[in-house]
N, CA and C of each residue as an Amber inpcrd file, in Angstrom:
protein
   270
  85.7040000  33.7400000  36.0270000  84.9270000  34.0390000  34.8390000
  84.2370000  35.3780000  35.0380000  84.2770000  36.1820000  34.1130000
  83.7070000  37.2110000  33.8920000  82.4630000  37.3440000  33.1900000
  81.0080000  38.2270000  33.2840000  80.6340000  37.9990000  32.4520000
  79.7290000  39.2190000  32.4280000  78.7250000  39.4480000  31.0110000
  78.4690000  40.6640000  30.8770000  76.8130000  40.5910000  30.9660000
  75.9040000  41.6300000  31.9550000  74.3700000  41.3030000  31.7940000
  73.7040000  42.5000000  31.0200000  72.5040000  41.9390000  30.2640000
  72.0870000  43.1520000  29.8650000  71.4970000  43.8850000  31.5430000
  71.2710000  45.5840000  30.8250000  70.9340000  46.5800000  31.9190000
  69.5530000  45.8210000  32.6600000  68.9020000  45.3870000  32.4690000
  67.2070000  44.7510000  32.6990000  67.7850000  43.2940000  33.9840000
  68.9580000  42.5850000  32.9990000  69.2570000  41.5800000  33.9580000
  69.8420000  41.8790000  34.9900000  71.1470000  43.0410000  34.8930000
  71.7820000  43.4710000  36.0960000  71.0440000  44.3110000  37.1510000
  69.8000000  44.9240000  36.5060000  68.2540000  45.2100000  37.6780000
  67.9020000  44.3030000  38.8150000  67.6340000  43.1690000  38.1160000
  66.9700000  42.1730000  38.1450000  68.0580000  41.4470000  39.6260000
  69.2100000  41.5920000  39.4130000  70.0820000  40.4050000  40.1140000
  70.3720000  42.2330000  41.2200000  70.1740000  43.3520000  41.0690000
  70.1010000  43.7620000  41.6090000  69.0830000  44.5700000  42.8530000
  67.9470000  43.9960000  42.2350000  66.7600000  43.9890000  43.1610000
  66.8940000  42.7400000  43.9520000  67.3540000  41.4600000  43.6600000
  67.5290000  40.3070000  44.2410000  68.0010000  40.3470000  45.6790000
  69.1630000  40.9310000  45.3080000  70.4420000  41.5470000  46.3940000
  69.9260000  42.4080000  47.3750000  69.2900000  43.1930000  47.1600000
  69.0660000  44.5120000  48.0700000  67.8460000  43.7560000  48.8810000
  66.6760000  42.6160000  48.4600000  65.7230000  42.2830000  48.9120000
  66.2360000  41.0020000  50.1950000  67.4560000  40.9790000  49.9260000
  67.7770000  40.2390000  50.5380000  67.6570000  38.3320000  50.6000000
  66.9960000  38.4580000  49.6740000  66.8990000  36.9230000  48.8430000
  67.9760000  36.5410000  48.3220000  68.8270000  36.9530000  47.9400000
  70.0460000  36.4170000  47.7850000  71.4120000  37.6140000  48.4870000
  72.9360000  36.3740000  49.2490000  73.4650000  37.4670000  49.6810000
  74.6370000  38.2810000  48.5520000  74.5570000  37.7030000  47.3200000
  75.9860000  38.3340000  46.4520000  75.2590000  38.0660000  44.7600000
  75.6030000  38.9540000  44.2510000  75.1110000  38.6400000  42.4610000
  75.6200000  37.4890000  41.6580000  76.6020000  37.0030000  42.7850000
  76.9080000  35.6330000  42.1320000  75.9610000  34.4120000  42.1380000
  75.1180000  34.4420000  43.7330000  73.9430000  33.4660000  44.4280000
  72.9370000  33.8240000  43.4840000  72.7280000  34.9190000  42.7210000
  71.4280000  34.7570000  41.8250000  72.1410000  34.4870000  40.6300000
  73.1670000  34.5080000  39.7700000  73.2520000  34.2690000  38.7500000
  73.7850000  32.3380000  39.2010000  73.8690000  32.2890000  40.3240000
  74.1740000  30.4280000  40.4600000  72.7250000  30.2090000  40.3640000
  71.7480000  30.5540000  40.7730000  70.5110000  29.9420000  40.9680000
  69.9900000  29.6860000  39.6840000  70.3890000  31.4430000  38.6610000
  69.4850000  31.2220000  37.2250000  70.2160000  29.7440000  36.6280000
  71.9640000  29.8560000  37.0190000  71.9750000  28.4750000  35.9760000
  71.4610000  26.9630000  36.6460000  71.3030000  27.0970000  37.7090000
  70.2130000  25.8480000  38.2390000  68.9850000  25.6220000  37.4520000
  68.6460000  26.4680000  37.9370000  67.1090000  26.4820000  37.0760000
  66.9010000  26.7100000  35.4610000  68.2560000  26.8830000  35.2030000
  68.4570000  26.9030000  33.4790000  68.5360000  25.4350000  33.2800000
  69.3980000  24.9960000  33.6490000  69.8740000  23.6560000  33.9550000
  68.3800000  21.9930000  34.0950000  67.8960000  22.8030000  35.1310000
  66.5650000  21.9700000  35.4770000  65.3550000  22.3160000  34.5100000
  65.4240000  23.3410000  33.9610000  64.5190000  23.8030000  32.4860000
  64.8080000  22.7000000  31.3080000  66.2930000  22.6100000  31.0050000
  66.6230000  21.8940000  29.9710000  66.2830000  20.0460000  30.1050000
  66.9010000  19.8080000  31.7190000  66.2570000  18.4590000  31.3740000
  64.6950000  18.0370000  31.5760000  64.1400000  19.0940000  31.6950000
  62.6140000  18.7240000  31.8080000  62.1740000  18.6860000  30.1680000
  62.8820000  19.5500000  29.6920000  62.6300000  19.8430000  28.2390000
  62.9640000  18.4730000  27.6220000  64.5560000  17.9750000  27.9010000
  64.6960000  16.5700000  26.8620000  64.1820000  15.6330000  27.1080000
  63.5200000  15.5330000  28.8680000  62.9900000  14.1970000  29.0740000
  61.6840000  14.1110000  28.4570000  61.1370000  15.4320000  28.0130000
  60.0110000  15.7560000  27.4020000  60.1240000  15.0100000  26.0350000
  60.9990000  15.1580000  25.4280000  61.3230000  15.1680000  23.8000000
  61.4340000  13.2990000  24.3260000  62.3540000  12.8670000  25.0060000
  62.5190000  11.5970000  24.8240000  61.6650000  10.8640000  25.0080000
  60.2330000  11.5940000  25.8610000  59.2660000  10.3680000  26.2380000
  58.0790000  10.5690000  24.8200000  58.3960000  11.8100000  24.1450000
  57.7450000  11.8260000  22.9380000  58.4210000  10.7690000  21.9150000
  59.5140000  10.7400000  21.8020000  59.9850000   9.7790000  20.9530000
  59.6520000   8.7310000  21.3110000  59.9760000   7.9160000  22.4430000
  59.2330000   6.7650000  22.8060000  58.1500000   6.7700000  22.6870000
  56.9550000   7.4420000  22.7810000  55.5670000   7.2780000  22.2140000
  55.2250000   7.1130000  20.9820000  56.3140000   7.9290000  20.0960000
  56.1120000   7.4650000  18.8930000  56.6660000   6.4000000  18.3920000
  57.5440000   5.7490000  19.0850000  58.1560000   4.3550000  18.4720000
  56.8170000   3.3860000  18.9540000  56.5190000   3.8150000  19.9080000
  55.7340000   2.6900000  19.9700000  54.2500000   2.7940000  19.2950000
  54.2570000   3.8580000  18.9050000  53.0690000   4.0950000  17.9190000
  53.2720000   3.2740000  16.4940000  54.3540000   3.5930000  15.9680000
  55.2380000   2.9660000  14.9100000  54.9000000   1.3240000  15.1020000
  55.7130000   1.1270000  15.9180000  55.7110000  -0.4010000  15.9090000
  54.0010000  -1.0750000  15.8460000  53.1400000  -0.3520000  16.7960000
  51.8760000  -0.7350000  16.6900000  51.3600000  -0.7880000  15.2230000
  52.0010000  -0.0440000  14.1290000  51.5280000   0.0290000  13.1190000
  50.2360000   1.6410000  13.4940000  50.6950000   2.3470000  14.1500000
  49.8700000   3.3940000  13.9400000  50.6440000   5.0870000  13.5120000
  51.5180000   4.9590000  12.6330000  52.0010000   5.3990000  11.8030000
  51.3490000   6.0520000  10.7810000  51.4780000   7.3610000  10.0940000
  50.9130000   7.8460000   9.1510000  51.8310000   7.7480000   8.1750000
  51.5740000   7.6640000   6.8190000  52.4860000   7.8870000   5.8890000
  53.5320000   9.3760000   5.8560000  54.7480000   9.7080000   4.9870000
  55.4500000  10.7030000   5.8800000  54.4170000  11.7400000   4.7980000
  54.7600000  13.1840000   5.0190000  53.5490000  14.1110000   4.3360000
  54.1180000  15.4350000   4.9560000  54.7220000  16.0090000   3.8960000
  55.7610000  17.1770000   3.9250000  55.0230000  18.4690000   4.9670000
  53.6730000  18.5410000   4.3570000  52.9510000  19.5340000   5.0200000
  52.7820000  19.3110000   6.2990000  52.6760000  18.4950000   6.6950000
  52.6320000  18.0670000   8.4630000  53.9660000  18.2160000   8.6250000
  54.8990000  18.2450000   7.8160000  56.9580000  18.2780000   8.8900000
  56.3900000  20.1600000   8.7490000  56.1620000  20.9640000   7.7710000
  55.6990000  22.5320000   7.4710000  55.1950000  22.2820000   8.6890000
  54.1020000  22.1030000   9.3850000  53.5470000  22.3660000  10.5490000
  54.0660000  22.1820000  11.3230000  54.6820000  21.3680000  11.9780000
  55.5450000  20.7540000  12.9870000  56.1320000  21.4910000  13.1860000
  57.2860000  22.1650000  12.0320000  58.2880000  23.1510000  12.4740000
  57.4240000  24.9170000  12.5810000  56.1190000  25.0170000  12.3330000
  55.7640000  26.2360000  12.5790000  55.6730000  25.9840000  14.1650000
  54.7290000  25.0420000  14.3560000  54.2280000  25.1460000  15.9360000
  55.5840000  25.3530000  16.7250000  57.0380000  24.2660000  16.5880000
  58.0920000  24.7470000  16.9660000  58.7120000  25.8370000  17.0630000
  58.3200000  26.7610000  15.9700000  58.8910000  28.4060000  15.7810000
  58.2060000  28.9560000  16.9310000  56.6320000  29.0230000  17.0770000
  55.8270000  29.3400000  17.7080000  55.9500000  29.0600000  19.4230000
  56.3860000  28.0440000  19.6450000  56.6090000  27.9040000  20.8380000
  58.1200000  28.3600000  21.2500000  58.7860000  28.4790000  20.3540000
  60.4620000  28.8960000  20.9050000  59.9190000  30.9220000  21.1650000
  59.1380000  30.9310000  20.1460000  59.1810000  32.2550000  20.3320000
  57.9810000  32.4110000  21.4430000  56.8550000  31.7930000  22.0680000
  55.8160000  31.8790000  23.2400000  57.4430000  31.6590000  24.1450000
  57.9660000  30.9550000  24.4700000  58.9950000  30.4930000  25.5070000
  58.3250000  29.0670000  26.5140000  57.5400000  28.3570000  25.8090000
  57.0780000  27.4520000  25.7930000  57.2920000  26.2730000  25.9200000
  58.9660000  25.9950000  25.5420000  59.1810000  25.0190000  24.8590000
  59.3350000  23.5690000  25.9180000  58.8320000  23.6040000  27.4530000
  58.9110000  22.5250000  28.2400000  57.5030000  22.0140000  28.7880000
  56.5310000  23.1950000  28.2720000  55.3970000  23.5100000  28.5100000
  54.5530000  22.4320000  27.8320000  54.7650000  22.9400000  25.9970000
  53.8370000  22.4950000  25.2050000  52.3550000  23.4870000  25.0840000
């Protein structure tokens, strides 16, 4: 596989190299997808233990009626955090 970095990333995997923290530009671009990798499931286990909180909010009967302006908010704070880079954070 071939693949193409911007100039900033191929810096980046090239300061890596020379520092001697990694021995080939392949060992840092294996590491970013590790840690891409371990980003994402921290992220869904995030989302899934939110869903389970809310089912069980639900079932308790502590449910709000649905209310368009709160889904409007929901998806701002979401914009907001994709664009902070936030999104495992909160």
């Amino acid at each position: 596989m071939e693949i193409e970095l911007s100039p900033e990333a191929q810096r980046v995997v090239a300061e890596k190299v020379a520092s001697g923290e990694f021995a080939a530009p392949a060992d840092v671009v294996e590491a970013a997808v590790r840690l891409l990798a371990a980003y994402d499931a921290a992220y869904w286990a995030e989302v899934r233990a939110e869903v389970a909180a809310s089912r069980t909010e639900i079932a308790a009967g502590l449910a709000s009626p649905f209310d368009p302006a709160v889904i409007e908010r929901v998806k701002a704070e979401g914009r907001r955090r994709v664009r902070g880079g936030d999104l495992a954070t909160g």
